[in-house]
C-alpha positions as CSV (number, residue, x, y, z in Angstrom):
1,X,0.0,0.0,0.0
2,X,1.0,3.5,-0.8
3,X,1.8,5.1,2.3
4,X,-0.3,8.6,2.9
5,X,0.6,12.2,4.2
6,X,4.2,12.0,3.2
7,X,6.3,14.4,1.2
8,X,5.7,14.5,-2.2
9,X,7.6,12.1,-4.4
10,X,8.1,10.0,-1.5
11,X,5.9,7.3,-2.7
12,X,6.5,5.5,-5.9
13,X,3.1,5.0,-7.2
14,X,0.8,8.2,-7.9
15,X,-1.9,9.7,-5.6
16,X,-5.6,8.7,-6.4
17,X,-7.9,11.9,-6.0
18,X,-10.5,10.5,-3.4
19,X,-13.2,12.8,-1.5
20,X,-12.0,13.9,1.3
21,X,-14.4,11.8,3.2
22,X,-12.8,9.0,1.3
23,X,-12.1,6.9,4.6
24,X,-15.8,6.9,5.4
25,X,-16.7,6.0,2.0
26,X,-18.4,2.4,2.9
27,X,-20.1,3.9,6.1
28,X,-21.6,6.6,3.8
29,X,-22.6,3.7,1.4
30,X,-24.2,1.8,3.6
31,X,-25.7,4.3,5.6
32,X,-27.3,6.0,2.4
33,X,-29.4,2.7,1.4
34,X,-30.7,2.2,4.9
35,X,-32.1,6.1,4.5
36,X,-32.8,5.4,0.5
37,X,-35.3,2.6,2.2
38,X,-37.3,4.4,4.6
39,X,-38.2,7.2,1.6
40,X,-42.1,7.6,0.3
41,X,-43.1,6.2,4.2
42,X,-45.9,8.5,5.0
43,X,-45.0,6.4,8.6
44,X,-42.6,5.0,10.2
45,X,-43.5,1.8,12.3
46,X,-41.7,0.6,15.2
47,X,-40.2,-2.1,13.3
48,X,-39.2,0.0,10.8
49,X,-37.2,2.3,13.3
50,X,-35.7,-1.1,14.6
51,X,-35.0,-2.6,11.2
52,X,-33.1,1.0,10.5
53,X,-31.9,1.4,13.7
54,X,-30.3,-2.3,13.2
55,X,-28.5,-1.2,9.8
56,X,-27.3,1.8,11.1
57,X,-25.3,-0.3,14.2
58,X,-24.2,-2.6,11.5
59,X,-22.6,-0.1,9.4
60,X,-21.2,1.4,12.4
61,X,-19.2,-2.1,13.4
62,X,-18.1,-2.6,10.2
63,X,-16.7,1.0,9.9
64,X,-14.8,-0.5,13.2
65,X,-16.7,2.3,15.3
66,X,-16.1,1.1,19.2
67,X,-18.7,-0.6,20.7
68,X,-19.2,1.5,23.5
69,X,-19.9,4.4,20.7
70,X,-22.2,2.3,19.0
71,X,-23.9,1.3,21.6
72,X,-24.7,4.7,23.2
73,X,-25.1,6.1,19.3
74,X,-28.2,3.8,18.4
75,X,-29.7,4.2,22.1
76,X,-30.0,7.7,21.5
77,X,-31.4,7.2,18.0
78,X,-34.1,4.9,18.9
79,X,-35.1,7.1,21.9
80,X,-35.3,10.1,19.3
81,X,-36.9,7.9,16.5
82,X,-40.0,6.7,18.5
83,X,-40.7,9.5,20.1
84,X,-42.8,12.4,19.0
85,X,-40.4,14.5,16.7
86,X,-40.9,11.5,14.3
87,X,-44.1,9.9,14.7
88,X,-45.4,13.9,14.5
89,X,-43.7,14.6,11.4
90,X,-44.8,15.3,8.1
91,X,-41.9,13.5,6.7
92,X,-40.5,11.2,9.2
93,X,-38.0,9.4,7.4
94,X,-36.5,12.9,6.4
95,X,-36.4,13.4,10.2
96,X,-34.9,10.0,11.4
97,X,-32.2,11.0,8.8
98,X,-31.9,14.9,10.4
99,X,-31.4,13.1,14.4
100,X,-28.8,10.5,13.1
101,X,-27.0,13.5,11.5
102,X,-27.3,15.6,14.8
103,X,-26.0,12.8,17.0
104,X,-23.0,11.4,14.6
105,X,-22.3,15.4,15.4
106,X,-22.3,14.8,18.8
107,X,-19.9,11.6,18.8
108,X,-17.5,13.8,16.5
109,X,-17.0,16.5,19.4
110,X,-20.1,18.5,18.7
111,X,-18.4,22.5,18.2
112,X,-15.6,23.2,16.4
113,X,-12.8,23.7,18.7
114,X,-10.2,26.4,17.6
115,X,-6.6,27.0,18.7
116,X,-6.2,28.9,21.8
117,X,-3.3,31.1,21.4
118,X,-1.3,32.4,24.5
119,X,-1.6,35.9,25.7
120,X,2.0,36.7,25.5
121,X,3.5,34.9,22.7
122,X,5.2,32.7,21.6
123,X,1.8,30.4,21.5
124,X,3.7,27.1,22.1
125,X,2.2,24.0,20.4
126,X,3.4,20.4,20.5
127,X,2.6,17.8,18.5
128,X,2.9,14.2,19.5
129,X,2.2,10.5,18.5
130,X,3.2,7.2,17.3
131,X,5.9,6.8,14.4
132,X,4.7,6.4,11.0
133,X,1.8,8.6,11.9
134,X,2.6,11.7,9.5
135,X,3.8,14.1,12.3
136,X,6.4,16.0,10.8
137,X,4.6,16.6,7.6
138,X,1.6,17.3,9.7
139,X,3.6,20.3,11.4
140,X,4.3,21.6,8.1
141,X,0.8,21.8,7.1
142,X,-0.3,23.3,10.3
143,X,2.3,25.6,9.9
144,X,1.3,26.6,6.5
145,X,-2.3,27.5,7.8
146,X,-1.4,29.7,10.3
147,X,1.0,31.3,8.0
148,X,-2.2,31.8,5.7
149,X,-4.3,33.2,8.5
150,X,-1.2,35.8,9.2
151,X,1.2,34.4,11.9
152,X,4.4,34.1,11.9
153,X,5.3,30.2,13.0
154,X,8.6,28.3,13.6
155,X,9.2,24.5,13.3
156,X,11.0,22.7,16.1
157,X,13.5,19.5,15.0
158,X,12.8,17.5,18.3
159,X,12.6,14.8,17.0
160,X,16.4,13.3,17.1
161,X,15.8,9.4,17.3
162,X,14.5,8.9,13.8
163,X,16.8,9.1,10.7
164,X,16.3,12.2,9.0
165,X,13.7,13.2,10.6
166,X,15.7,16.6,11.1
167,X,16.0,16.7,6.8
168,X,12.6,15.9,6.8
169,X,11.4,18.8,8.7
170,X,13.8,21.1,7.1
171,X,13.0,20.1,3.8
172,X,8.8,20.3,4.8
173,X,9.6,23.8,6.6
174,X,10.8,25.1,2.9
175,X,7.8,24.0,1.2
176,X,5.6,25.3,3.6
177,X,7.6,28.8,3.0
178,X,8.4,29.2,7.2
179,X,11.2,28.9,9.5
180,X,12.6,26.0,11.0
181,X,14.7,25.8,14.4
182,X,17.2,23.3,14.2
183,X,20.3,23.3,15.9
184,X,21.0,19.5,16.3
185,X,21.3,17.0,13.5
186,X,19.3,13.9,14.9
187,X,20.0,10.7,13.9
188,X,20.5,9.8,18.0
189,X,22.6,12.6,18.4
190,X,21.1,15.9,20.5
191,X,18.8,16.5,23.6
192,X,15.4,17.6,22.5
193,X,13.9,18.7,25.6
194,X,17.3,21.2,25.5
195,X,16.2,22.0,21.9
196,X,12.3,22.3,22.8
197,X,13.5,24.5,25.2
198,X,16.1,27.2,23.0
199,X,13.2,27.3,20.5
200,X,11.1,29.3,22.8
201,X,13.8,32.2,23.2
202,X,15.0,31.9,19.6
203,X,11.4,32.4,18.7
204,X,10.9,35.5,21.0
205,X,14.4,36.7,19.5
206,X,13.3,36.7,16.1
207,X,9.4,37.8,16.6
208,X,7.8,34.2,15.8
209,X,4.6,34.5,17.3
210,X,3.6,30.4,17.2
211,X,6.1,27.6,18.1
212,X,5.5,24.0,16.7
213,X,7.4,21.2,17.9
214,X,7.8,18.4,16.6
215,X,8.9,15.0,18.7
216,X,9.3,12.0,17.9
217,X,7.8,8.9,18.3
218,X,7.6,5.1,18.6
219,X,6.3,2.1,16.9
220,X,4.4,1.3,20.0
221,X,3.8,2.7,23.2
222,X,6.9,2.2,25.6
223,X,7.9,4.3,29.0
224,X,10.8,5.9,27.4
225,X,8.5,7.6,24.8
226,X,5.9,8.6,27.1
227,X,9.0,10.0,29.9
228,X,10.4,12.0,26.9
229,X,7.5,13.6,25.6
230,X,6.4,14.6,29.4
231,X,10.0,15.9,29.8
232,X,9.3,18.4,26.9
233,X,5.6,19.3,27.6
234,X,7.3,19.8,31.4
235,X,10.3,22.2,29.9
236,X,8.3,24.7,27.2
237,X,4.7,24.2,29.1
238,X,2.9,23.9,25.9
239,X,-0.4,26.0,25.3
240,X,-1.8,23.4,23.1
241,X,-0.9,19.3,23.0
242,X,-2.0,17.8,20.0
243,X,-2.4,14.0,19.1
244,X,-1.6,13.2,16.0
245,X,-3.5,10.2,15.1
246,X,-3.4,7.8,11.8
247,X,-7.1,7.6,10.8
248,X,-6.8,4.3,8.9
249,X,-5.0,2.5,11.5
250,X,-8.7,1.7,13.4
251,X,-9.4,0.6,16.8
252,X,-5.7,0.7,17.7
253,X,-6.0,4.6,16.9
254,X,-8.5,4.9,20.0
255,X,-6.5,2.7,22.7
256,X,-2.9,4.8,21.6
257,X,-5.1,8.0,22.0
258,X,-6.2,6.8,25.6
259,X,-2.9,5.4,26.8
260,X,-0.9,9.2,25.3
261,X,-4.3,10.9,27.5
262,X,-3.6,9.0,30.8
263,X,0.7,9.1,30.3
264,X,1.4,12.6,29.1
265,X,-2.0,14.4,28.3
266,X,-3.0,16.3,24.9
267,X,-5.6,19.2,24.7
268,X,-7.0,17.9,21.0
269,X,-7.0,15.2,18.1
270,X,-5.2,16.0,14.5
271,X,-6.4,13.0,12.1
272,X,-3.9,12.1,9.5
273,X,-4.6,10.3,6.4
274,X,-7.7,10.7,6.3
275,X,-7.9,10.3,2.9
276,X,-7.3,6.8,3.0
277,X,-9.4,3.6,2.1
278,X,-9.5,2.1,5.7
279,X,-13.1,1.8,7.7
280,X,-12.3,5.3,9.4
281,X,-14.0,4.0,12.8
282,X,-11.5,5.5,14.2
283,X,-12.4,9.0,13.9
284,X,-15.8,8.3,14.7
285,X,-14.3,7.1,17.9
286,X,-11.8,8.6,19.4
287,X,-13.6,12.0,20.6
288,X,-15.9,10.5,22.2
289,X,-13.7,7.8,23.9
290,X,-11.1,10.1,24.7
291,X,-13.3,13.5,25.5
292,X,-11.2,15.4,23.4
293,X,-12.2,17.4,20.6
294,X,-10.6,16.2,16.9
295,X,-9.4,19.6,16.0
296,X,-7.8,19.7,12.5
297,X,-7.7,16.6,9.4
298,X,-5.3,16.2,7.2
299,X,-6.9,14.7,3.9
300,X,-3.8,14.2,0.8
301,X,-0.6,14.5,0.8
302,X,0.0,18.2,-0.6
303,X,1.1,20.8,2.1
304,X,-2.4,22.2,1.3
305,X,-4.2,19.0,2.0
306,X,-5.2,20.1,5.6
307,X,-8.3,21.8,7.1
308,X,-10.0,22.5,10.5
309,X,-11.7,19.9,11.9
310,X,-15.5,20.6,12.0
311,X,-18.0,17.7,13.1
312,X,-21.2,18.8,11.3
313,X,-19.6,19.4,8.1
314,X,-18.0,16.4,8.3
315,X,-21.2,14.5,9.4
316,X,-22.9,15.8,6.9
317,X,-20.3,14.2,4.9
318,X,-20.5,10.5,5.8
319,X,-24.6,11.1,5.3
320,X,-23.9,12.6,1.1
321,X,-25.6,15.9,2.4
322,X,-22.4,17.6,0.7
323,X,-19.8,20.2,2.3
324,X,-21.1,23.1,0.9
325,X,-19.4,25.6,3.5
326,X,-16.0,24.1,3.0
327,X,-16.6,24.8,-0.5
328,X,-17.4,28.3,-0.3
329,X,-14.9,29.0,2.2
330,X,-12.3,27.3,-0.7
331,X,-14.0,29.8,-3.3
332,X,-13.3,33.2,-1.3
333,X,-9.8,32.1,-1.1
334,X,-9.2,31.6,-4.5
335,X,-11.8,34.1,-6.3
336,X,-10.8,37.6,-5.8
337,X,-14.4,39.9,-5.9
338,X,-12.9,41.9,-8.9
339,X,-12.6,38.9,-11.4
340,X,-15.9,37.7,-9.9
341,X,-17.7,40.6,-10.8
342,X,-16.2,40.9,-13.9
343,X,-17.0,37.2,-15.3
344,X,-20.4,38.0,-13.8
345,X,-20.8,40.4,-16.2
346,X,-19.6,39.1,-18.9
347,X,-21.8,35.5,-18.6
348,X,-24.6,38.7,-18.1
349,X,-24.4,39.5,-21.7
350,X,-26.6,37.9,-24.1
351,X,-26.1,34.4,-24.8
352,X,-22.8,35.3,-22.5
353,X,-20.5,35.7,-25.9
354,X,-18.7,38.2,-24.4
355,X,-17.1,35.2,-22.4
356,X,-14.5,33.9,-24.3
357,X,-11.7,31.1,-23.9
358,X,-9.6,33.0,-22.7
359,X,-11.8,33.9,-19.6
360,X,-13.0,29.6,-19.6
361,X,-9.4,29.3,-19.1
362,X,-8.6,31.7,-16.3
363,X,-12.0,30.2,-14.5
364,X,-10.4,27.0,-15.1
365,X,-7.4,28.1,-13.3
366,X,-9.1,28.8,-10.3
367,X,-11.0,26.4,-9.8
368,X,-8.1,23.9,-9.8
369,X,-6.2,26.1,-7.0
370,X,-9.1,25.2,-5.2
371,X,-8.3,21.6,-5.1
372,X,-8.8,18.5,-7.1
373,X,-11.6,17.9,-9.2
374,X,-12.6,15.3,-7.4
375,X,-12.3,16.4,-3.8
376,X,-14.7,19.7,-5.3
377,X,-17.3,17.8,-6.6
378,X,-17.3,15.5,-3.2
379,X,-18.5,18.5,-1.2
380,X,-21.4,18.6,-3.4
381,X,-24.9,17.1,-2.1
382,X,-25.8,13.7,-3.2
383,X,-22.3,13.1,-4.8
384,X,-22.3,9.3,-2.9
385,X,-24.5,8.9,-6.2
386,X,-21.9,9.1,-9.1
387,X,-18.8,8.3,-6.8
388,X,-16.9,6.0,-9.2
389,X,-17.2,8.6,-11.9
390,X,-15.8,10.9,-9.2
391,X,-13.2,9.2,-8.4
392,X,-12.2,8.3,-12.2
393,X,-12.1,11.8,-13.2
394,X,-8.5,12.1,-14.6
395,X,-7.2,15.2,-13.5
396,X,-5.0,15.6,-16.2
397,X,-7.6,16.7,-18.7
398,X,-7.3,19.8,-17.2
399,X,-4.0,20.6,-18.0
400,X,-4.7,19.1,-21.8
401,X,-7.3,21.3,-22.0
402,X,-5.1,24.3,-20.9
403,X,-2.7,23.1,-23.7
404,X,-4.9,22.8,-26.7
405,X,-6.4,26.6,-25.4
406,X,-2.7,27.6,-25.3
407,X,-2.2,26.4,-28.5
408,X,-5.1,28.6,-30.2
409,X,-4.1,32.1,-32.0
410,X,-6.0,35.4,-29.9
411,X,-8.3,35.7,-32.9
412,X,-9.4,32.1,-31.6
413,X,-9.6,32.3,-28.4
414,X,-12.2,35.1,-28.7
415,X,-14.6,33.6,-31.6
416,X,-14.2,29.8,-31.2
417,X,-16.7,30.1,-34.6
418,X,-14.1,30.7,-36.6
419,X,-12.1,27.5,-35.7
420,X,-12.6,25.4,-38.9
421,X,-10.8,21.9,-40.2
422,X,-7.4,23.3,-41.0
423,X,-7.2,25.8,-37.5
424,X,-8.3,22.3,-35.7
425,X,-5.5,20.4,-37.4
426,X,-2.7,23.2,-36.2
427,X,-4.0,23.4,-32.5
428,X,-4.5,19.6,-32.4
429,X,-0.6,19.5,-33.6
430,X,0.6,22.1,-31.3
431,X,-1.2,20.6,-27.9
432,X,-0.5,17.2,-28.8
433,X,-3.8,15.9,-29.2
434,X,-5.9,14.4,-31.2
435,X,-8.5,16.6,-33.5
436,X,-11.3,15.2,-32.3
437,X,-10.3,16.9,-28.6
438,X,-10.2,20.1,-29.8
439,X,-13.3,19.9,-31.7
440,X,-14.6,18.6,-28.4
441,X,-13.8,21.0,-26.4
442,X,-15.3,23.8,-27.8
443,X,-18.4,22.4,-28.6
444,X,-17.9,21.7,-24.7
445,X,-17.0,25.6,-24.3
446,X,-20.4,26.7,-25.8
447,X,-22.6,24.4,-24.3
448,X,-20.7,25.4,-20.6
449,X,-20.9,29.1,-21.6
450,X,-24.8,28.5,-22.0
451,X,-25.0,26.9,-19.1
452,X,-22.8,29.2,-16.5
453,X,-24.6,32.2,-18.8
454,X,-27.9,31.2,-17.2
455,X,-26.3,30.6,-13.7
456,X,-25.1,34.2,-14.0
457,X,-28.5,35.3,-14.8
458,X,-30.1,33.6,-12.0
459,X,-30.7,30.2,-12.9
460,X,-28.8,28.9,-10.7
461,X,-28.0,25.1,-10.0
462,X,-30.4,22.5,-7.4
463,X,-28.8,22.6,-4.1
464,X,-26.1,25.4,-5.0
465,X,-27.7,28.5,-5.4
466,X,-24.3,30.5,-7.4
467,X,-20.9,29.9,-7.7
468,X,-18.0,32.8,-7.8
469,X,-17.8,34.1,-10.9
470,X,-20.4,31.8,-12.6
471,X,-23.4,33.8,-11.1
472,X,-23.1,33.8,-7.2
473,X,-20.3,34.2,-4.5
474,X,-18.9,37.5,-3.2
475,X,-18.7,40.4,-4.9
476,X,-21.2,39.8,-7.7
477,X,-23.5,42.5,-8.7
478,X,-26.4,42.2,-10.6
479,X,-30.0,42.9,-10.4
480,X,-32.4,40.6,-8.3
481,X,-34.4,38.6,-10.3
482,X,-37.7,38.9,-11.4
483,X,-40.0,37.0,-8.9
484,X,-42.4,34.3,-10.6
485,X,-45.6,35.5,-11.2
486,X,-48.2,34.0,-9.3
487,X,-47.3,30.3,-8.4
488,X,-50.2,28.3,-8.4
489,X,-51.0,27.1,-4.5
490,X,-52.5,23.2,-4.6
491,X,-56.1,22.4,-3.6
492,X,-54.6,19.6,-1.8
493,X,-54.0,20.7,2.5
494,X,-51.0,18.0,1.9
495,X,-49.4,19.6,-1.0
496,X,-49.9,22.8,-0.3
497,X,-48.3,22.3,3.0
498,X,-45.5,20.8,1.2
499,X,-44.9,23.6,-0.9
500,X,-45.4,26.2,2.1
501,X,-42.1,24.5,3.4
502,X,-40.2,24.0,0.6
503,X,-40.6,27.2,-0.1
504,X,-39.9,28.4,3.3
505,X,-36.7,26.2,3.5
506,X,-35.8,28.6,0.2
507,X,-36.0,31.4,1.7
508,X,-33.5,30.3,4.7
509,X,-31.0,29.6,2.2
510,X,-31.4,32.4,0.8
511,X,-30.6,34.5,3.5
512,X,-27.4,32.6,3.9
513,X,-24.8,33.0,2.0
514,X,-24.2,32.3,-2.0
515,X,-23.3,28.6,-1.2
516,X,-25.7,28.2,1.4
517,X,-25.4,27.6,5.4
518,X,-23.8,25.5,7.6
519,X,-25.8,22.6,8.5
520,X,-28.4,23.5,5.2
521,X,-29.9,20.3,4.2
522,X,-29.4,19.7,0.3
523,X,-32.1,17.8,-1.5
524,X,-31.7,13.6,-1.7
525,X,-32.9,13.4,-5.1
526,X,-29.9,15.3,-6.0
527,X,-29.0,15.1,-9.4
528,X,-26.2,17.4,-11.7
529,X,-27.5,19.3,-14.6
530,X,-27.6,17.7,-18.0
531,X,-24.7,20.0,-18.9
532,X,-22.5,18.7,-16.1
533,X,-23.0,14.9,-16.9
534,X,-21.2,15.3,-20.1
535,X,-18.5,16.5,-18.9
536,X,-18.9,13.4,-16.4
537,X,-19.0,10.8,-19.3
């Protein structure tokens, strides 16, 4: 097996863009049949709360969830399920699906727990856990985030039993674009609690407001491990002891967890690999075992690849409702307001021609500093649906579409129309394609332009009102639409009550934000546009 979350070009074979919920992939499976059989039940029996409540405990093993978990997960369920929020529902099997969402929050630490930085810094943070589990890359990421979010941090080599772990980090520290304090070369050789130590006045010396320190680790728990780690958590008094824990690594995850609690004590969880293919019962697990809050994930093996930890996001995850705030959050970064507005406008125009390849291609660009295709379309609602086209989506057409683009003269770029046999030929030549693909893709530009055209003018898509630059997100101006004229209300009290909430549930997301809210329930009959499923083959 590959190994996960190391540096890149470590591992011989190439990465496979997964979701980032990839490691709960078979829980999410199985978890969205039980739901897809309870749909179109006007009620819910008690055996059918039983037979669900059965399915859901089963998937929950399987995903090696602990028993303990389980056990206190499903009693809370069926005390929910069979009591009056359900049996008084309009839709109860919609609202059996909304209490096992609320509670898998609940066994996933409930809020998002934040960093707590120290008054005076520097805020002092260690990191510590087995060997193997993707510390010292880990510190790197986390380093790079705080550097994003404007601080100033400084890696700490203490970890001087593992060979070239003190390259490692220097090499990682590069990457990530931050500083790294290390005045011993490892390999055996060095005191790290003396290090741990200096790194705390070297960071005050040169104004680096966060310390990270990195320790090392063992391939099992032993006393000389837990004595060292103490000894450095004793010397810099840490404002912030995290666990970094292997997510694929299962049940053994959650007693490691417990035994670094009880021996040296750590403030929060940071889940590692979490793109992997293992059950993932581990992360389901270990803040509610432990009583400590999971508090950041790292999901690939980019220094980019990491993100804070939220339960209901991820919950709504492992239940295909989509990630539709981690999404937006992904857009701001990446989508300045200026080019927003100004592809707004353009797509604005009639028929959108003003919106030209050139623009496709910078919009193209964008998106992929977001992230893999894959992982995007992941945080979509209903995506468990068309996962193995997901996760066969070569990334690479992306850059071949770049090239053939690229290869195109100006005139080109800004009428496609006049791109005829002979023009095909030369692009086809110069991209290194074949002239079919660059006949394809620009009858693929004009059917997207259509389609992002009426996004822009407020057609938006189901389940994602807008998207930055293609008719939603920050900065885009435009006038409100027209409201419909006169809707026609159903004679039936049923339907009409129906309607009253769909339309009502609407207006909430409305007054959201372009993407939606936290927590917003997307639609299970989820289903992309006709214009996205060719690009989905």
């Amino acid at each position: 097996m590959c190994r996960r979350d190391t540096l890149e070009g470590d591992s011989q074979l190439p990465p496979t863009p997964r979701t980032a919920s990839a490691v709960f992939d078979t829980l999410s499976d199985r978890l969205s049949a039980t739901f897809k059989n309870l749909r179109g039940k006007g009620r819910l029996s008690e055996a059918d709360i039983d037979a669900t409540a059965r399915e859901i405990r089963i998937a929950l093993l399987e995903a090696d969830v602990a028993l303990p978990v389980v056990r206190a997960f499903i009693k809370n369920v069926k005390e929910r399920a069979l009591g009056p929020e359900v049996s008084g529902s309009q839709y109860p099997a919609q609202r059996v699906l909304d209490i096992v969402n609320e509670e898998l929050v609940t066994i996933l630490g409930g809020q998002t727990r934040r960093l707590r930085f120290a008054k005076q810094p520097p805020t002092v943070i260690m990191l510590a856990g087995l060997q193997g589990a993707g510390k010292t890359t880990l510190a790197g990421k986390l380093a790079r985030h705080l550097k994003e979010e404007g601080h100033s941090p400084l890696l700490v080599a203490a970890d001087l039993q593992r060979p070239n772990a003190v390259t490692q980090l220097s090499v990682v520290a590069e990457r990530a674009g931050v500083a790294v304090f290390a005045p011993e070369p490892g390999n055996g050789v060095g005191d790290p609690v003396k290090v741990a130590q200096d790194s705390v006045q070297h960071a005050r010396a040169k104004l680096h407001d966060i310390v990270i320190v990195d320790t090392a680790g063992r391939l099992g728990i032993d006393q000389e491990l837990m004595q060292q780690a103490a000894d450095i958590r004793d010397a810099v008094s840490p404002d912030e002891i995290l666990f970094v824990v292997d997510a694929m690594i299962g049940q053994d995850a959650v007693n490691t967890a417990e035994a670094f609690r009880d021996g040296v004590g750590f403030d929060g969880v940071v889940l590692s690999k979490l793109d992997g293919d293992a059950r993932g019962g581990a992360a389901l697990s270990i803040a509610s075992v432990t009583g400590k809050p999971i508090m950041f994930a790292s999901n690939g093996e980019k220094l980019d690849d990491f993100d804070v930890f939220h339960p209901d996001r991820m919950a709504s995850r492992i239940l295909d409702m989509g990630d539709l705030a981690t999404l937006f959050e992904k857009a701001q970064k990446e989508f300045s307001e200026e080019e927003a507005a100004k592809m707004a406008s353009k797509l604005a125009s009639k028929k959108g021609q003003d919106f030209t390849l050139d623009d496709f291609l910078a919009q193209m660009e964008q998106v992929r500093k977001m992230g893999s295709i894959s992982k995007l379309l992941g945080m979509m609602p209903g995506m468990g649906q068309i996962k193995e086209q997901i996760n066969n989506i070569d990334e690479r057409d992306v850059d071949r579409t770049a090239a053939i683009i690229k290869s195109m003269t100006p005139a080109e770029r800004q009428e496609p129309t006049i791109i005829n046999g002979s023009r095909r030929a030369r692009i086809a030549k110069g991209s290194g394609v074949e002239v079919s693909a660059v006949k394809n893709l620009v009858e693929r530009f004009f059917e997207a332009r259509k389609m992002m055209s009426r996004m822009a003018q407020g057609g938006g898509m189901p389940g994602m009102p807008g998207v930055p630059g293609m008719g939603g997100g920050p900065g885009r101006a435009r006038k409100q639409p027209k409201k419909a004229k006169g809707k026609q209300r159903s004679g039936n009290p049923m339907k009409r009550k129906q309607q009253e909430q769909e339309e009502a549930a609407r207006k909430a997301a409305q007054a959201g934000s372009a993407f939606g809210v936290p927590g917003q329930q997307a639609p299970q009959d989820f289903e992309l546009p006709d214009e996205f499923k060719k690009f989905m083959g």
